[in-house]
Each structure stands twice: as structure tokens, then as C-alpha cells.
N, C-alpha and C positions, 0 to 999 in steps of 0.2 A: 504494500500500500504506500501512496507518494506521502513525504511529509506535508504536512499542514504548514504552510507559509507565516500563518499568522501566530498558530500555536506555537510553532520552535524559532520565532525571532528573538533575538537576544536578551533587548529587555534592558534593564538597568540592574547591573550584581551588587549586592553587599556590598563589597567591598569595593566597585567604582564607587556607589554612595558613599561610603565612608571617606573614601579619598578628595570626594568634591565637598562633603556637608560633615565632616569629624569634629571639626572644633569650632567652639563658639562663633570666632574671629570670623569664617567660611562663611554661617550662616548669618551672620548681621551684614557679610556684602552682597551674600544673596539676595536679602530682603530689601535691602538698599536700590536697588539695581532692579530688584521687581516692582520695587514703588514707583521710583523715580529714574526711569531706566536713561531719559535725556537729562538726568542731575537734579539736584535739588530745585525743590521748587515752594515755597515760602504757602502752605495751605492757606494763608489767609489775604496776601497782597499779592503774592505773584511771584515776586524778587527770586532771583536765584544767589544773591552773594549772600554767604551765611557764615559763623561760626561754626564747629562744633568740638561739641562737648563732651566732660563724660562726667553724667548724673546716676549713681547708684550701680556704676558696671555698665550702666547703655549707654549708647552713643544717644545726643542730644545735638540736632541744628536748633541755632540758633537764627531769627533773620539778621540781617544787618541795617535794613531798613526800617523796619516794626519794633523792632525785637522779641518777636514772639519765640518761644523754646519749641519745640519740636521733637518729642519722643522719636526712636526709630519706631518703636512699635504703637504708637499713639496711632488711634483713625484706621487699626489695622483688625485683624481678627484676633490678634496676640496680645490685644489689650490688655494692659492691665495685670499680664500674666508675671508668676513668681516662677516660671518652671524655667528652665536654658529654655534657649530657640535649638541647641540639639535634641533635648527630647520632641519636642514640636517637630523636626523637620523628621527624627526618625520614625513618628507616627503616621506621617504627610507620606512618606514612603511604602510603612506599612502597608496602611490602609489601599494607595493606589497602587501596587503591585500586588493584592490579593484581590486571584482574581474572581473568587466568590465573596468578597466579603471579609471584614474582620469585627468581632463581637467585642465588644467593651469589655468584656470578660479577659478573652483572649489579649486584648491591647494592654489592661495593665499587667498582664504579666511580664507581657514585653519589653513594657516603659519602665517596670518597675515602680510604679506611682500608684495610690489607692483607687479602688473601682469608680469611686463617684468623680476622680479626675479625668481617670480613664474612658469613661461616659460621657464627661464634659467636652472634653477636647475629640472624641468623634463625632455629636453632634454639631459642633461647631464644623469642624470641615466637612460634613456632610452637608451642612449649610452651605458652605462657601460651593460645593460642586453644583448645588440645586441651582444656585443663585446665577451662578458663571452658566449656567445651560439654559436658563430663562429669555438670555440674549439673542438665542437663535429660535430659528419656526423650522417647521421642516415642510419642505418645497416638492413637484413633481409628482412622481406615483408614491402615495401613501395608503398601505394597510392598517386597519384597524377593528381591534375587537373589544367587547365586553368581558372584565375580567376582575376577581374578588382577592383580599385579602384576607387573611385569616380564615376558620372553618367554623363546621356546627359546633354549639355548646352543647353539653349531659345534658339533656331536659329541654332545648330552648326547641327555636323555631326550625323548620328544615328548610334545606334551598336559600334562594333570592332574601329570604324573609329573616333570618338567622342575625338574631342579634349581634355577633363575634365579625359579622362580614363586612368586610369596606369595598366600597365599590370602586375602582380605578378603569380610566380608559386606556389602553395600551395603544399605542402608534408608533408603525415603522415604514420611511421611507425607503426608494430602491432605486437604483441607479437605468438608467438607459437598458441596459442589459440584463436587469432583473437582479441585482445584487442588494441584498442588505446594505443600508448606509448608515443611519441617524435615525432613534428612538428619543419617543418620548413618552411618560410616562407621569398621569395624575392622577390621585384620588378626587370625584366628582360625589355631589351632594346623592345624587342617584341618576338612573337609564333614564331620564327625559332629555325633551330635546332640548328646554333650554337649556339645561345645564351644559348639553354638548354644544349648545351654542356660543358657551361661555367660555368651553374649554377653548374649542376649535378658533376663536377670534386670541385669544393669549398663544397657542402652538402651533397652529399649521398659518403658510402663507397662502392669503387668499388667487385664486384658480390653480391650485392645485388637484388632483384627482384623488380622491378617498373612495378607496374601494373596503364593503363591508359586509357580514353580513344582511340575512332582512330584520333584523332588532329595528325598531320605527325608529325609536329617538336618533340614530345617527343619520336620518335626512335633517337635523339641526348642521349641520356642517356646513349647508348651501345657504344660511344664515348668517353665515363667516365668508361671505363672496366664495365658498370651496364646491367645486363638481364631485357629485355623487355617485359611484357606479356601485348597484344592489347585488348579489350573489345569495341566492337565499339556500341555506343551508340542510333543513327540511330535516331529516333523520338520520344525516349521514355524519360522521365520526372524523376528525380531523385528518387521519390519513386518506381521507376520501374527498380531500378537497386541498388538491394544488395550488389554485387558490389565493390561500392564505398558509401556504407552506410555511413562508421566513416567521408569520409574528405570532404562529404558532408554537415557532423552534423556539423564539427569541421569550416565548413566557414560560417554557419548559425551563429554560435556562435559569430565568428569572426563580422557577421553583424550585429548583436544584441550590441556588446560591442563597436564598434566605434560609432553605431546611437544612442545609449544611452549614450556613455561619452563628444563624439567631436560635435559642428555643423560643423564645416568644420575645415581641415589644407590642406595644401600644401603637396596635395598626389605625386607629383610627387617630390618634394626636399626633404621630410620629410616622405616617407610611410617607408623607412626602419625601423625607428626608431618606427613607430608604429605596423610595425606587429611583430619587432623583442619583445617590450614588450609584445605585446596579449601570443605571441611563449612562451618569458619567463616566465610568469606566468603557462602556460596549461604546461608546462615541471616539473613543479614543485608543479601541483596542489596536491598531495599525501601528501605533507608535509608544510603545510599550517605554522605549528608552527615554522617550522626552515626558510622560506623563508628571513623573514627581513633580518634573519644573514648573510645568503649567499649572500642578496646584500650586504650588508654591504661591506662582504668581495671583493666582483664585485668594487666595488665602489674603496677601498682603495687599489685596485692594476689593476686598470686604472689610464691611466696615465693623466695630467692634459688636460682638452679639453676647449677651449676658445670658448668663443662667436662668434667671428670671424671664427674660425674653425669649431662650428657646423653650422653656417650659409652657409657656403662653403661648406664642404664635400660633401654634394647628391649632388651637383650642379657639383661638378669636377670627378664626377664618369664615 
């Protein structure tokens, strides 16, 4: 059998990580460089001539013209944080070189840091991934299906009806030649059509072709200026329908990688954040070696997100 192209590309090893991101010094020009990659730049006037400093072990610009102080990690996702930016960047690594997933559980073992840190700082860069993939829609021929999180409870409701179930719309675009390209992935209030009208105007770009099955609510998509093409599905079993081959494979995946990383989280306050990271990795799966960087980048120009506020967020949506 030929090898898979994708699956044995090289990637980024340990230990190049460690030789680019080992010490402190590495990582404060990393972030520097992913902030302000054309030099400093004064957040509040503009000015690029500045001092800098060192406040408490960070580096501090100062303006020359304001004088305002300037954290390195002020206005960043690392706000405020007591950890190194090594632990940060070896998490940043972790996280985006596993490629089902790593569990909070798993990560403070790694980091060495207690669970509720370890919790903390992957919902934070799970944020940063959701956030950084928000920026794009997905164009041209797009598949899409109806699909649940979590399963029945002892006792509860069965099917659609099941307390335990959060309902997400899955979407994958394809290339000219019929190739998987770019997913996206949200939990929605429920199968109507506004909702999918809601989705569809935030994720897909309008005249695109969305192909689906006959579920009624995704004619909400021509709602979102998107063209509609119906395949009604009737009684027949996903391998009986080519179809929708790719977004079939790509939610297989998707259950393969949360039952092997999570036992459980809070699908319904927290699924954003995990299929927005499954999303971000398979988006990015082509370039295995540069991913760390570009969270990295993700990272340092998100803006700081508290505990309090990721605890909140899915809940006030």
C-alpha cells in the first residue's frame, strides 16, 4: 500500500521544538515578532520609537512619545500569566501536534502544572484556534450535515429529543477535483432554518453551492445568498451514499478524536471550543511543521481571555 503523503510528512520533532522555543529568551522573541512582526508599534499613539525594559523578568516597551509601558505579554492571550512562556509555548505544541486531541488531564501531566491550570490554558488556546478560524467562510462546493454531540442519558429522552445532545452543523468544502479542503464546525440552537440561517450568513460565503441532505431546515442557506443542491437520503446508510463520502469520513474522525482524547466535557457550554480545535487542526493538516507557529501567532494576537470569561461565554450565547 502507497504511503499516505499527509500522514508521514515530517511535522515539527521535539526536539527541533526545543531547539527553536527551549528557553525563555527564544520565546519572548517569538512573541515579539508574532505581535509586532514590522517592530514595535506604540498600542495606543502609533509611535514606533520606544524604550525597553525589564519589569518583573518581562520585557517592557516603553513609548517615547506617550510614554505608555507596554507589557510583552499585555493585550495578548498570556495575560497576566505567572507561568514561563516555555510552559505556554510547550503546551501551544502539544496541543497542535496531537493529532486527536489532548485532554487537560493529559496536559498537566505534561506541563507539570495542577489540572485547573492545565484546563485553563487549553481552553484559552482553544479559544485562540476558534477565534483565528472565525476569519474565514468556506467558498465553492460545500457539504453539509446534521450532527449531535454527546448521547442518550439512563432514563432520559431517546433520539433528537435526549437531553445530553447538542446539536452542531458540520461543513466541509472541496476542491475542483473533489478533495476535502476546509471544515467548519458549530453548535446551533436546533435543525431550523433560521438558525441555519444564522449559521450559514457567519460561515459559508454567499453563492456558494451547499449540497445536503432532504433535512428542511438547510434550505435556510439560500437565506445566506448560498445555492442549494437537495440529495435526499431516504433509508439508505452512509456507505450508500457517495455523496456525502468526505463529511461523512471527516465526522467519523471527529468521533474517533473526542472518544479517544475526552471522557466527557460540557458539550453544551464548551462544544464550541472543541470542535472549533478538531476544525483547526484538519484546516491545517498539510503543514504539520508550521502549525505550532501559527498558533503561536493565534495566540499573541488574541486578546487576553479570563477564566471568568471563558467560563461565561457558551453560556451567554
Amino acid at each position: 500500500m502507497a504511503m499516505n503523503k499527509i500522514q508521514f510528512q515530517a511535522g515539527l520533532s521535539l526536539p527541533a521544538f526545543l531547539a527553536q522555543f527551549g528557553t525563555e529568551a527564544q520565546c519572548e522573541d517569538s512573541l515579539e515578532q508574532s505581535r509586532w512582526s514590522q517592530g514595535f508599534r506604540c498600542p495606543d499613539c502609533g509611535h514606533a520609537e520606544h524604550y525597553v525594559l525589564k519589569s518583573g523578568g518581562r520585557k517592557t516597551f516603553q513609548c517615547r512619545s506617550c510614554r505608555l509601558q507596554t507589557s510583552l505579554i499585555a493585550g495578548t492571550l498570556f495575560q497576566s500569566t505567572h507561568l514561563k512562556l516555555t510552559t505556554w509555548f510547550l503546551a501551544i505544541y502539544l496541543i497542535s501536534q496531537a493529532k486527536t486531541g489532548l485532554s487537560a488531564l493529559a496536559l498537566k501531566r505534561q506541563l507539570g502544572v495542577s489540572y485547573p491550570t492545565a484546563w485553563l490554558i487549553q481552553q484559552k488556546l482553544m479559544q485562540a484556534m476558534v477565534e483565528r478560524d472565525a476569519r474565514y467562510t468556506l467558498d465553492g462546493e460545500v457539504q453539509v450535515d446534521d450532527a449531535y454531540l454527546g448521547g442518550e442519558l439512563a432514563g432520559g429522552k431517546a433520539g433528537r429529543g435526549s437531553e445530553n445532545k447538542v446539536p452542531f452543523v458540520a461543513a466541509l468544502s472541496l476542491s475542483p477535483e473533489g478533495q476535502p479542503r476546509f471544515i467548519k464546525m458549530a453548535p446551533i440552537p436546533g435543525f431550523t432554518r433560521k438558525a441555519i440561517a444564522n449559521w450559514a450568513q457567519g460561515d459559508l460565503s454567499p453563492g456558494c453551492v451547499v449540497r445536503s441532505d432532504g433535512l428542511a431546515c438547510f434550505a435556510g442557506v439560500t437565506d445566506a445568498d448560498c445555492q442549494h443542491q437537495v440529495t435526499v437520503a431516504g433509508s439508505r446508510k452512509p456507505k450508500d451514499l457517495p455523496e456525502f463520502c468526505w463529511i461523512n469520513t471527516v465526522l467519523g474522525n471527529l468521533k474517533t478524536s473526542l472518544g479517544g482524547a475526552y471522557h466527557a466535557f460540557d458539550f453544551a457550554k464548551y462544544g464550541t471550543r472543541y470542535l472549533g480545535a478538531f476544525a483547526y487542526r484538519f484546516n491545517r493538516r498539510f503543514r504539520l511543521d508550521t502549525i505550532t507557529t501559527r498558533l503561536i501567532v493565534a495566540a499573541a494576537t488574541t486578546g487576553p481571555r479570563s477564566d471568568y470569561w471563558l467560563r461565561q461565554a457558551e453560556a451567554s450565547c
